[in-house]
SERO-4910 file (N, C-alpha, C, O; in steps of 0.05 Angstrom, whole numbers):
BEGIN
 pado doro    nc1    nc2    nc3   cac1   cac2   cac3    cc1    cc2    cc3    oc1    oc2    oc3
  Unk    A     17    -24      0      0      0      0     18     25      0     29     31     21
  Unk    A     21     41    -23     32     61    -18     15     85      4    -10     89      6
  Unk    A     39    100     21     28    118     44     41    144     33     65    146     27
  Unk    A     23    163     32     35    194     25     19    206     46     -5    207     51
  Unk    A     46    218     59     41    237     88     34    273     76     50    286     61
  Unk    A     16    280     83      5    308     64     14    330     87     11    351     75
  Unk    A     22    334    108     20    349    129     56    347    138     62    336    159
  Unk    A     65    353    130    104    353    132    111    364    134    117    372    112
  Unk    A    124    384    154    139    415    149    167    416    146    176    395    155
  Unk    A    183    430    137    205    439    127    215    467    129    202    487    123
  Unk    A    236    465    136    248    497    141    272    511    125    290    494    121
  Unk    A    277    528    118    311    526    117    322    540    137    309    548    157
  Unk    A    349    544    134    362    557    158    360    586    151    379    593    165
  Unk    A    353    604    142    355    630    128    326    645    147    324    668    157
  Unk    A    306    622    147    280    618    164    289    623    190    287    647    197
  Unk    A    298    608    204    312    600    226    331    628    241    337    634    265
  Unk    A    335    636    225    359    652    229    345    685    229    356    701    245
  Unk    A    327    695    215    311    713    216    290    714    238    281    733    251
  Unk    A    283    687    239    261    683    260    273    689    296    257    694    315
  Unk    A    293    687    298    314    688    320    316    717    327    308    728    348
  Unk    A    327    728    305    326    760    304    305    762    314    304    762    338
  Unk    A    282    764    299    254    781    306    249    768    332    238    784    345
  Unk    A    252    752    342    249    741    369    270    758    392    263    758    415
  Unk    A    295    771    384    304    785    402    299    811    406    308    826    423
  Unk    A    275    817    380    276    837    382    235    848    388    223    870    390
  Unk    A    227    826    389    189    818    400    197    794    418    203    770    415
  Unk    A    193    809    433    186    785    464    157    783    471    147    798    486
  Unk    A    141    759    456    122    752    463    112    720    474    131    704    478
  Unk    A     91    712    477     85    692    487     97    669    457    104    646    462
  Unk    A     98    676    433    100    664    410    127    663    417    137    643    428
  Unk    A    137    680    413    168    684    408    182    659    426    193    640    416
  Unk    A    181    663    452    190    645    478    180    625    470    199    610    466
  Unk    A    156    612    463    162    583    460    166    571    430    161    547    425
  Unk    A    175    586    414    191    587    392    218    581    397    228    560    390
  Unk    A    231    599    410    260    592    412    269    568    423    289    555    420
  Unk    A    244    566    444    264    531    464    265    515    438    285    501    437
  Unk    A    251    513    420    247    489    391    276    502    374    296    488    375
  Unk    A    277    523    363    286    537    351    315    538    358    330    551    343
  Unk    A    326    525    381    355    528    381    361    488    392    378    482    408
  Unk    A    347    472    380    347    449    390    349    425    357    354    432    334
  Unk    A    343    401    366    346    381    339    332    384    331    330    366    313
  Unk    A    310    402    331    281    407    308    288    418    286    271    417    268
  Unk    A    315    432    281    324    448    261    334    427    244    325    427    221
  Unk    A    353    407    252    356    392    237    338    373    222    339    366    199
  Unk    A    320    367    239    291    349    220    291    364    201    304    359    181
  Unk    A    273    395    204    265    410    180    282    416    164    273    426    143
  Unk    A    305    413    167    321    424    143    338    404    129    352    412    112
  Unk    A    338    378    135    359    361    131    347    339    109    344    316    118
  Unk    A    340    343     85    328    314     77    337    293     70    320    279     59
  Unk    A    362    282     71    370    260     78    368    253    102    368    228    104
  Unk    A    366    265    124    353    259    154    328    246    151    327    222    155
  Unk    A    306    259    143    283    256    133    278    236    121    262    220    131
  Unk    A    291    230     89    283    207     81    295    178     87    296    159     71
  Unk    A    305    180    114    317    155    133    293    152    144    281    131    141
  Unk    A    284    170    157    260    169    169    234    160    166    217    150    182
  Unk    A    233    165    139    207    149    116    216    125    108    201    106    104
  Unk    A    238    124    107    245     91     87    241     81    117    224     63    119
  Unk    A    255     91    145    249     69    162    215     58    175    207     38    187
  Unk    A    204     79    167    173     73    169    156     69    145    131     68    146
  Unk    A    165     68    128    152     59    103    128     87     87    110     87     70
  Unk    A    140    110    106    124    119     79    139    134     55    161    145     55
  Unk    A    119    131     33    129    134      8    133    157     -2    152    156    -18
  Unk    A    120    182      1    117    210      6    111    224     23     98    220     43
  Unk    A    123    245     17    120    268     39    109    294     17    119    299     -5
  Unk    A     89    305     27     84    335     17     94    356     29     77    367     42
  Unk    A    108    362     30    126    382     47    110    402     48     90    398     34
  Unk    A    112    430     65    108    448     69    113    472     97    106    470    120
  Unk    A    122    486     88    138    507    110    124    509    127     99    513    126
  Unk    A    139    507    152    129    503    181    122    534    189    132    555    182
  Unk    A     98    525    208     88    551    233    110    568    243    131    559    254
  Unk    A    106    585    240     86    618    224     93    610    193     80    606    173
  Unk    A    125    612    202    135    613    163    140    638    169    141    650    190
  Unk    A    142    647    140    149    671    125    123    692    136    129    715    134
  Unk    A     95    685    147     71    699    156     84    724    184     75    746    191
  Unk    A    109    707    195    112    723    218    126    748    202    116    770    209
  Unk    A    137    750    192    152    769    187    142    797    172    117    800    170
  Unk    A    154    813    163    138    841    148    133    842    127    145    822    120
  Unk    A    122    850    107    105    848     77    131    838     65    135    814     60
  Unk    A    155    866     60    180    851     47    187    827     53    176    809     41
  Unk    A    204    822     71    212    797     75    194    777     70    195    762     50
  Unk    A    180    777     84    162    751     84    152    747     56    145    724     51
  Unk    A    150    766     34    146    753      7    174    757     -7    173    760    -32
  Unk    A    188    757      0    217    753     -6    224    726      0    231    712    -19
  Unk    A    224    718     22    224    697     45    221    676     21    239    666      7
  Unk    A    182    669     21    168    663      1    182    647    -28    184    623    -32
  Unk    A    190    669    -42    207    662    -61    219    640    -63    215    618    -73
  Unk    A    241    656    -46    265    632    -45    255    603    -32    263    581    -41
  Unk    A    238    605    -11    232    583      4    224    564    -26    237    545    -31
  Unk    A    205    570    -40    190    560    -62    209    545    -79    204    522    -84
  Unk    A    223    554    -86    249    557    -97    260    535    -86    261    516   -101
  Unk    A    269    534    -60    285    512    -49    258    489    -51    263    470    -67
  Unk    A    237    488    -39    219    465    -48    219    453    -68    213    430    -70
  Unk    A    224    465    -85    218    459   -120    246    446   -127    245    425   -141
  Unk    A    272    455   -118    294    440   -123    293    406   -101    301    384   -108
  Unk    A    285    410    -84    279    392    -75    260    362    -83    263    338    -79
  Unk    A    242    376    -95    224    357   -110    233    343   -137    227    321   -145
  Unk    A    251    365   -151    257    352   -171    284    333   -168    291    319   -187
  Unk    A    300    333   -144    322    318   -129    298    286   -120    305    263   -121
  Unk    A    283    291   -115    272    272   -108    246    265   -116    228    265   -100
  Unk    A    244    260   -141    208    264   -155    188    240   -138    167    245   -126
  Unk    A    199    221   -139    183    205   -120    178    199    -98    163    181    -92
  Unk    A    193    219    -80    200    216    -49    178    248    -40    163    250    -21
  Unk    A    183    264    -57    163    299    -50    150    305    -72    156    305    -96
  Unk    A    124    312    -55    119    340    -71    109    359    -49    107    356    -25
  Unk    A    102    386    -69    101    403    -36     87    428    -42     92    437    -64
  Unk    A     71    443    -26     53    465    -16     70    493    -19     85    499      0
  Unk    A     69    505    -35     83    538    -33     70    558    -12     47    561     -4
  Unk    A     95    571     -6     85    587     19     79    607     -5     85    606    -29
  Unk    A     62    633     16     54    658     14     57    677     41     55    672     65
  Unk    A     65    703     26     63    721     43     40    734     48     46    758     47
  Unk    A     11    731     56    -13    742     58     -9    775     62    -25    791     52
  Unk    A     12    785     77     16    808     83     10    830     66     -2    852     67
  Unk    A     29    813     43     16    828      9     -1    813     -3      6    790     -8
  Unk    A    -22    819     -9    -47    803    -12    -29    796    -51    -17    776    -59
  Unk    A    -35    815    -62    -22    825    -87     -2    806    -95     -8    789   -111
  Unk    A     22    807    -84     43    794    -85     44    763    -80     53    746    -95
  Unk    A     33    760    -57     16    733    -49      2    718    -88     13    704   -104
  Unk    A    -21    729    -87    -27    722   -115    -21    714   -136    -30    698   -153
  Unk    A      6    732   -130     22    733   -158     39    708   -149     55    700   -166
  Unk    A     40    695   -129     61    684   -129     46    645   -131     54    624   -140
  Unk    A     20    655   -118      1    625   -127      7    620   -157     16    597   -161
  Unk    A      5    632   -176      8    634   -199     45    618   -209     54    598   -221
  Unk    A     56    637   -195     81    621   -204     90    586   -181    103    568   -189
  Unk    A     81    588   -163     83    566   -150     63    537   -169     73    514   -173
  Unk    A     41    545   -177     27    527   -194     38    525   -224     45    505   -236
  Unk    A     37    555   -234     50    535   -267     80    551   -266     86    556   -289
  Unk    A     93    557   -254    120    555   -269    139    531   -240    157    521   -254
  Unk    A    141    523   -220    137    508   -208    124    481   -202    131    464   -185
  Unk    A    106    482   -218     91    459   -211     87    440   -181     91    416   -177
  Unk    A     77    460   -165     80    451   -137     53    449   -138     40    460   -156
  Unk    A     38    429   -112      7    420   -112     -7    434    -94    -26    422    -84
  Unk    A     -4    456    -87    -23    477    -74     -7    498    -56      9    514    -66
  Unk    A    -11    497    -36     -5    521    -23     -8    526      8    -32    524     12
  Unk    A      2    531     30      8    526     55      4    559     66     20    576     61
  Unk    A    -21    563     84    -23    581     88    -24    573    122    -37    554    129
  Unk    A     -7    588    142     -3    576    163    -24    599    183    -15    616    199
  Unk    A    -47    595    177    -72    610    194    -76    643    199    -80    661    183
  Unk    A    -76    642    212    -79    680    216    -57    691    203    -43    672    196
  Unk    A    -46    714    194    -29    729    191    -25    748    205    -37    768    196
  Unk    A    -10    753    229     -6    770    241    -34    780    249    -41    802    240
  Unk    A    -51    764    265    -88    772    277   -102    771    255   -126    766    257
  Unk    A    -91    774    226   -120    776    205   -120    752    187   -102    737    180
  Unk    A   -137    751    183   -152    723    176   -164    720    145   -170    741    134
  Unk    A   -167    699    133   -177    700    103   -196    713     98   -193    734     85
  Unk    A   -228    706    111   -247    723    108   -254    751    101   -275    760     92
  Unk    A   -225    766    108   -224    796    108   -221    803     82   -201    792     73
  Unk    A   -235    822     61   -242    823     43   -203    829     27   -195    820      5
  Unk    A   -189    844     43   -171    850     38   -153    818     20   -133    823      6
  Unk    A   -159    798     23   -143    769     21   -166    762     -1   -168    738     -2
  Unk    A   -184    774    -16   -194    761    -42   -180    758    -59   -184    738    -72
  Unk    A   -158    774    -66   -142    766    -94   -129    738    -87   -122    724   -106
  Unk    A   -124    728    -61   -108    710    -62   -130    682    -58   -123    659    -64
  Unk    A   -149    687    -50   -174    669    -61   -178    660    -82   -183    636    -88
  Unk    A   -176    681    -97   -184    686   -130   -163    668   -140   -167    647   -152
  Unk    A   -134    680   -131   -116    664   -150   -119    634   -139   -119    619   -158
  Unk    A   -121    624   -122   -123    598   -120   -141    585   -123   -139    561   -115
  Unk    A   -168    595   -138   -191    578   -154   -185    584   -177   -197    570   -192
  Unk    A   -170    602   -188   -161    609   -215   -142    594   -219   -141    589   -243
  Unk    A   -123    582   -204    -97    556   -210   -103    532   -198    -85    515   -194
  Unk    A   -124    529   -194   -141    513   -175   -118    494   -151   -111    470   -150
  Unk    A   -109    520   -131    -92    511   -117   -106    507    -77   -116    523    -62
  Unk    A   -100    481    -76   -115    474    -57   -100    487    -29    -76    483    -27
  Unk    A   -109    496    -16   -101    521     10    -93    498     32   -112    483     38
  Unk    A    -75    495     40    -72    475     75    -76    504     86    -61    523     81
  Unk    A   -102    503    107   -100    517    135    -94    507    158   -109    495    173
  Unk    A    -58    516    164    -45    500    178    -55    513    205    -75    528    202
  Unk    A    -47    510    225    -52    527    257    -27    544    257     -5    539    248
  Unk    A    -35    564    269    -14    585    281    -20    584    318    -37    572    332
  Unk    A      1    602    326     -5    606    354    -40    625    352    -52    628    330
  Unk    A    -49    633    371    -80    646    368    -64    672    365    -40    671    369
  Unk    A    -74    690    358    -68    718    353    -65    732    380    -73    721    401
  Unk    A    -53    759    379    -51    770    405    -76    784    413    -75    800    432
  Unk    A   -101    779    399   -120    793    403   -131    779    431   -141    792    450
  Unk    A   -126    739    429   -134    724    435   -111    703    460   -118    688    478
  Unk    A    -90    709    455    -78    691    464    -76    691    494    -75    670    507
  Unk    A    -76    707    501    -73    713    534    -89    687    557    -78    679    577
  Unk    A   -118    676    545   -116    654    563   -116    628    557   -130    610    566
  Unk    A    -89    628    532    -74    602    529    -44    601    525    -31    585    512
  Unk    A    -36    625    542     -6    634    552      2    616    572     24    607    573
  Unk    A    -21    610    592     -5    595    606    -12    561    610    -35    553    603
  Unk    A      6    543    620     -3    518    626      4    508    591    -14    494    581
  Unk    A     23    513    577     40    503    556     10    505    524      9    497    501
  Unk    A     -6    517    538    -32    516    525    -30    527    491    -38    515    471
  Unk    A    -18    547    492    -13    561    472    -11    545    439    -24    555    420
  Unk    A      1    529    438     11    519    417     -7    489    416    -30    486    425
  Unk    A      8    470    405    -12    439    401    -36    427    413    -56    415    407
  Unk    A    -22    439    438    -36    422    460    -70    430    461    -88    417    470
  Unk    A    -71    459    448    -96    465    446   -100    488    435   -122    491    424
  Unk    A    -81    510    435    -91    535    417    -93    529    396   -114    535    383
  Unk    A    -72    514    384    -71    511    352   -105    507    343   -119    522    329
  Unk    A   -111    478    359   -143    474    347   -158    487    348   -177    483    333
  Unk    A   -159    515    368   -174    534    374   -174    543    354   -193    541    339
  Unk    A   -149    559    347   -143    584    324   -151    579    308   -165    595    296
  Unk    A   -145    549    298   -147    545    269   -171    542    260   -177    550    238
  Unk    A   -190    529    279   -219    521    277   -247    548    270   -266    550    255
  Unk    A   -229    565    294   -236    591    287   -231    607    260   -247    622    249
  Unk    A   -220    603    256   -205    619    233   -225    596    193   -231    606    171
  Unk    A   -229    574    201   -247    563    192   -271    560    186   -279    551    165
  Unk    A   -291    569    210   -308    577    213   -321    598    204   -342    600    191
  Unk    A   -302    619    219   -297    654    206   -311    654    172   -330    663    160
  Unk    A   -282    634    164   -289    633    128   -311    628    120   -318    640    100
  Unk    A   -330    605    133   -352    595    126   -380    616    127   -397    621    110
  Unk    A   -375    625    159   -397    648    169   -401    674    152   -419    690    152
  Unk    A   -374    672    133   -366    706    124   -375    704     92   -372    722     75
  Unk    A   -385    680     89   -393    674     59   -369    675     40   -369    685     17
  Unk    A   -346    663     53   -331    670     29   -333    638     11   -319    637     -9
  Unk    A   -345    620     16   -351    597    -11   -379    602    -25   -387    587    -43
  Unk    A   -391    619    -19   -400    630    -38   -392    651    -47   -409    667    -54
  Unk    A   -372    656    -49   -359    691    -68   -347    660    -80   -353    654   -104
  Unk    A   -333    644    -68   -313    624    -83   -321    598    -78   -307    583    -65
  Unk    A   -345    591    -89   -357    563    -89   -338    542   -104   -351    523   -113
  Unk    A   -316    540   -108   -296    521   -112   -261    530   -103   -239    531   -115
  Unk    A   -267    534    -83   -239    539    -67   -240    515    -52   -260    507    -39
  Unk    A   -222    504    -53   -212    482    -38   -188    485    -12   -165    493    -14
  Unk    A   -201    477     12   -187    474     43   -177    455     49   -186    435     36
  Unk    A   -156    450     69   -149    426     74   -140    434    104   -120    447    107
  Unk    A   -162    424    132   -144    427    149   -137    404    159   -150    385    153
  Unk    A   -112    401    177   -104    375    190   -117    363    214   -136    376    224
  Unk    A   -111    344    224   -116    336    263   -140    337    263   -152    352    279
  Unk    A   -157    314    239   -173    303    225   -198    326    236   -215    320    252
  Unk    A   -195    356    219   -207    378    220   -210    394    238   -226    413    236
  Unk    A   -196    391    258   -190    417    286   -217    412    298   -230    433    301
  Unk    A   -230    386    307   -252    382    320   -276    397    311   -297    393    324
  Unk    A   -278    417    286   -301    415    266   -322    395    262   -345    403    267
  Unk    A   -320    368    253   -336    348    259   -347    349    273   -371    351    266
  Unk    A   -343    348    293   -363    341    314   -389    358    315   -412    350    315
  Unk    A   -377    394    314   -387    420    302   -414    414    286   -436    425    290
  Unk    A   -410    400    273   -425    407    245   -453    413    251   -461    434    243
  Unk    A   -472    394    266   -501    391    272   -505    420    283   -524    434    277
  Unk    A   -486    427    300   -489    450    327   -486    473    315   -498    491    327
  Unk    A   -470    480    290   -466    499    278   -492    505    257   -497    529    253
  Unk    A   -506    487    244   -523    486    231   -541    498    252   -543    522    249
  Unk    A   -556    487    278   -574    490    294   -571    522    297   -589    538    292
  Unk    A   -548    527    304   -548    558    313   -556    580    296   -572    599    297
  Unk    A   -534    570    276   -534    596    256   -574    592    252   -590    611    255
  Unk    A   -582    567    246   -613    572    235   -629    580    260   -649    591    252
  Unk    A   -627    579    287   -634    599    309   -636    618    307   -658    629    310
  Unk    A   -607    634    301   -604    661    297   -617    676    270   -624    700    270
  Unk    A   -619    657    248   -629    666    227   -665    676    233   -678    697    229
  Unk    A   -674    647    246   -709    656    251   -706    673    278   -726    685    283
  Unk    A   -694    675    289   -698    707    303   -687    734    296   -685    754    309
  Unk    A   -680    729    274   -676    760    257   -648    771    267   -645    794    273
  Unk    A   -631    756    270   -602    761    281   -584    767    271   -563    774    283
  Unk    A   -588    765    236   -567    767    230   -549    798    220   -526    806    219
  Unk    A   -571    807    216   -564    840    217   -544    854    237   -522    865    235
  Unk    A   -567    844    267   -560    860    290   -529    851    300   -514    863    315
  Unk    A   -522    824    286   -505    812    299   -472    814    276   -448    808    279
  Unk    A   -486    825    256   -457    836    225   -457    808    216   -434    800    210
  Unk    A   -476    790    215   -480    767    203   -484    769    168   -497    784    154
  Unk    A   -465    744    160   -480    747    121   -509    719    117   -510    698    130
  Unk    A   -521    724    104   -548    704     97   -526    683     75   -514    688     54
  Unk    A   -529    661     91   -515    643     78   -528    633     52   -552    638     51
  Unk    A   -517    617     25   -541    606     19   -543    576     31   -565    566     29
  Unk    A   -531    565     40   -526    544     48   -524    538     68   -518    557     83
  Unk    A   -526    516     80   -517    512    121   -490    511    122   -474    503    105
  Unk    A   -486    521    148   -458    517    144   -440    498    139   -417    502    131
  Unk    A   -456    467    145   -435    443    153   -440    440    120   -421    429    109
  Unk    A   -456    447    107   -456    441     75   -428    445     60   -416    429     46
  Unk    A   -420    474     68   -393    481     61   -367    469     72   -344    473     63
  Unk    A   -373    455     94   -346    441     93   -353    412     91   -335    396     99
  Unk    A   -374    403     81   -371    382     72   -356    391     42   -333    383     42
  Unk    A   -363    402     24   -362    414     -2   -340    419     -6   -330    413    -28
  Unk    A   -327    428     11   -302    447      5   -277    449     23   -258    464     22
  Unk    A   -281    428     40   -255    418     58   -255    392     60   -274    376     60
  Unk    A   -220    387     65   -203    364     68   -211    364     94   -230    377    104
  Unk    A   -195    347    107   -183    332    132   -159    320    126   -159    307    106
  Unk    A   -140    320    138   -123    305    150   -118    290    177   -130    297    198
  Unk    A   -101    270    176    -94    251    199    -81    263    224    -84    260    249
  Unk    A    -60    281    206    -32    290    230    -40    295    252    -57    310    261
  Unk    A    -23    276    265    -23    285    301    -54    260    309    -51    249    331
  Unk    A    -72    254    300    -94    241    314    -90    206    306   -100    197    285
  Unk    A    -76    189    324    -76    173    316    -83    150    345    -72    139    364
  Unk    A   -114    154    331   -128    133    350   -150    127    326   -154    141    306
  Unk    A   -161    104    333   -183    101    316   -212    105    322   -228     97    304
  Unk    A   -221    116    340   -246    125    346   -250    145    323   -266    142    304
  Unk    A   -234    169    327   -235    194    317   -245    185    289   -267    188    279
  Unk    A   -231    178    283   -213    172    255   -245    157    240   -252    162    217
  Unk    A   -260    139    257   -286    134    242   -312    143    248   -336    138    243
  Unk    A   -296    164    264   -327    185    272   -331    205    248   -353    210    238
  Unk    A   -296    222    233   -298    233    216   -300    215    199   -323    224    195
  Unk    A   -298    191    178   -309    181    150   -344    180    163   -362    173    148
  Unk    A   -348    183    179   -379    176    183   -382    208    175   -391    212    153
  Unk    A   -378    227    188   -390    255    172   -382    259    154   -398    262    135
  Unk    A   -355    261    150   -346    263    114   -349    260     91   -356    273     71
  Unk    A   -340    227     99   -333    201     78   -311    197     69   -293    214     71
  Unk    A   -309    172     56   -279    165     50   -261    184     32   -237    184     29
  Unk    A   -275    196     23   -255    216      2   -242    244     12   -223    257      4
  Unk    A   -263    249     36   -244    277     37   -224    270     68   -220    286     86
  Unk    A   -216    245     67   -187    244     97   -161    239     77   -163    231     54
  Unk    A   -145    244     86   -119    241     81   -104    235    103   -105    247    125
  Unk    A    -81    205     95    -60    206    126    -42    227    119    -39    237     97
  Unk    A    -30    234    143    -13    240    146     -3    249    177    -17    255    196
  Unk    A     29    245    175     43    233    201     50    260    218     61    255    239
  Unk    A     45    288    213     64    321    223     86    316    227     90    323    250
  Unk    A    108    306    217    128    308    211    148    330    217    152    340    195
  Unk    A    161    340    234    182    327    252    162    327    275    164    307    290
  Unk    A    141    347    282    135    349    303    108    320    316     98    316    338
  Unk    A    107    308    294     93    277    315    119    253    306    142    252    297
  Unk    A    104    239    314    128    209    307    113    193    284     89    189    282
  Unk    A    129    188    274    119    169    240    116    141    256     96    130    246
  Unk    A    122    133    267    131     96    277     95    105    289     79     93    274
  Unk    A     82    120    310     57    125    320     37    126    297     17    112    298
  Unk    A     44    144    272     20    145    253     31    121    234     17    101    233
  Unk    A     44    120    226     39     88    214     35     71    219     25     57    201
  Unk    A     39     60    240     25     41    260     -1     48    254    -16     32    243
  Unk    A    -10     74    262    -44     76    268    -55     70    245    -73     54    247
  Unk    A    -47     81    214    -71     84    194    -53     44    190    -75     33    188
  Unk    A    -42     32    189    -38      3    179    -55    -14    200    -56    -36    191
  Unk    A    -69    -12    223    -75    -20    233   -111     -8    237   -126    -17    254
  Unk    A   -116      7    223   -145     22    223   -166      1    210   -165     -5    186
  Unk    A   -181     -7    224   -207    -21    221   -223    -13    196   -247     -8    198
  Unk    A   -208    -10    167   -223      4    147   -227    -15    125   -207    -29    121
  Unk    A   -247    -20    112   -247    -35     89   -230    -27     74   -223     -4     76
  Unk    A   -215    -49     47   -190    -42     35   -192    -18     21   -173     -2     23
  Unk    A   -214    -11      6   -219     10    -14   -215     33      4   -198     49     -6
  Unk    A   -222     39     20   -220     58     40   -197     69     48   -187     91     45
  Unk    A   -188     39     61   -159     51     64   -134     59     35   -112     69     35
  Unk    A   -145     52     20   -130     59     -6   -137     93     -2   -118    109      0
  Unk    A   -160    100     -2   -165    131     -9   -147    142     10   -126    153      2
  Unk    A   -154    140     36   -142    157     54   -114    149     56    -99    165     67
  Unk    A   -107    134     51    -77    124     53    -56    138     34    -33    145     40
  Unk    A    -71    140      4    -52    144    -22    -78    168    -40    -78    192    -46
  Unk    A    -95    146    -43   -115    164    -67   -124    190    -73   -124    202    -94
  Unk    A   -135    197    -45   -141    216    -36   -127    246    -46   -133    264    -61
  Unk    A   -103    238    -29    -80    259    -40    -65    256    -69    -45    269    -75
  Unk    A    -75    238    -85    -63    241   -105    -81    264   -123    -75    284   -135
  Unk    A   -102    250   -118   -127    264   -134   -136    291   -129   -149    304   -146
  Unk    A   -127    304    -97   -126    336    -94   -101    341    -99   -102    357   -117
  Unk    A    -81    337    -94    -48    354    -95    -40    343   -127    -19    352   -138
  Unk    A    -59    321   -144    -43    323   -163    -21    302   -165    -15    292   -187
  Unk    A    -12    297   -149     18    273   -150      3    250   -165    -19    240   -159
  Unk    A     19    245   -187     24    217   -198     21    189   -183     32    178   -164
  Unk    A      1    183   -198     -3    153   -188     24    128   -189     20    105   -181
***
């Protein structure tokens, strides 16, 4: 059974080394638990792919979709960070073609420049040929929904480039009561932020401005699933009591859970138990999961173990195992 891991991050040192800076020079709740990672063997995972593909051959998977790790190039200022961008893309793309059967991989964007951003979906899809695009959640507090980030909507139903909405730390609008108790990051902001930041998109009508934009979040949908009934119930509460005005609400045409059935992935990374795992094909279905292992930051020997051992009929496990991701990112059968 071939296994392609869709959720992989990758760094270079140029990343690393800027990110340090702005950390000595923003002392925040982000920053500090950035650096304990940031001056440790995490640098070497993300940057080393002969490290990496020891790592896969010793757990058997066959691909990796790479894509630039939390924040990325997002933390930084309009320039750099679509400077950053570039080159990072750049180094992905030499990488893939060093190894056509081992990667393929997600281009970053600088959201900061909506403009530039755009322009750069465009060259990441056809002069690159990379399979979508890695947007690592908020951008500095602002979020897709904000009308300001349509061009880069646009360009990615116009290259039909499928968006990973990875997690970031929560914004500083928000973060304050998951600063403390290590809360901030995996353990639970991430699902917060990201889920939010998901939602946001759905409530704000932006799949209907872009009824074929394609999402992909990980950590088999940031506990969305479960969401779905409760989100439907509300928003249609609020609708028959005339709420949506008073409240800066848009008239959907659709329920909400409609749109992420429609228009979002799931991935595996990080959830590897099997309850979860057949609560989401029960709301989903087999076509919209994908495995994948989060790479450096979970352990491959844990998620391969889990999806080879998942209680799934064979067809099933073919999709979510291999198919799946061939048929959104594009990779060769």
């Amino acid at each position: 059974m071939r296994l392609i891991a869709v959720e992989e991050a990758f760094a270079t040192q140029e990343y690393f080394d800027e990110y340090l800076k702005l950390a000595e020079r923003i002392d925040s709740p982000a920053t500090r638990y950035l650096k304990m990672y940031y001056r440790g063997p995490l640098v070497r995972q993300l940057t080393d792919l002969e490290y990496r593909l020891k790592d896969m051959d010793e757990h058997g998977v066959d691909m990796q979709v790479l894509s630039f790790t939390a924040p990325g190039v997002q933390a930084f200022d309009a320039a750099l960070g679509s400077e950053m961008a570039v080159r990072v893309n750049d180094c992905l793309a030499a990488a893939i073609r060093a190894h056509p059967k081992r990667f393929a991989g997600l281009g970053a964007i600088a959201p900061q420049s909506p403009e530039r951003a755009a322009r750069e979906i465009g060259r990441i899809m056809q002069d690159l040929k990379l399979s979508g695009v890695i947007v690592n959640s908020h951008t500095q507090g602002e979020f897709l929904d904000d009308e300001k980030f349509a061009p880069i909507l646009a360009a990615a139903v116009e290259h039909d480039a499928p968006i990973y909405l990875h997690p970031n730390f929560p914004a500083d609008a928000m973060i304050e009561p998951y600063a403390r108790y290590g809360m901030m990051g995996a353990l639970w902001g991430f699902a917060a932020e990201c889920s939010l930041h998901a939602v946001r998109m759905i409530l704000a009508g932006v799949f209907d401005q872009f009824p074929s934009l394609k999402i992909v979040l990980g950590h088999l949908g940031e506990g969305l699933p479960f969401w779905l009934d409760r989100l439907d119930n509300r928003y249609a509460n609020i609708l028959r009591r005339g709420g949506l005005e008073p409240l800066g609400m848009k008239r959907l045409k659709r329920q909400p859970s409609e749109y992420f059935r429609s228009n979002f992935w799931v991935s595996t990374s990080g959830m590897n138990t099997h309850p979860p795992l057949e609560f989401v094909l029960s709301r989903l279905g087999a076509e919209r999961i994908m495995f994948a292992v989060d790479y450096p930051y979970e352990q491959s020997a844990e998620a391969t173990a889990f999806i080879r051992s998942a209680p799934l009929t064979a067809d099933v496990l073919k999709k979510v195992a291999h198919e799946n991701a061939e048929r959104l990112f594009r990779i060769p059968t």
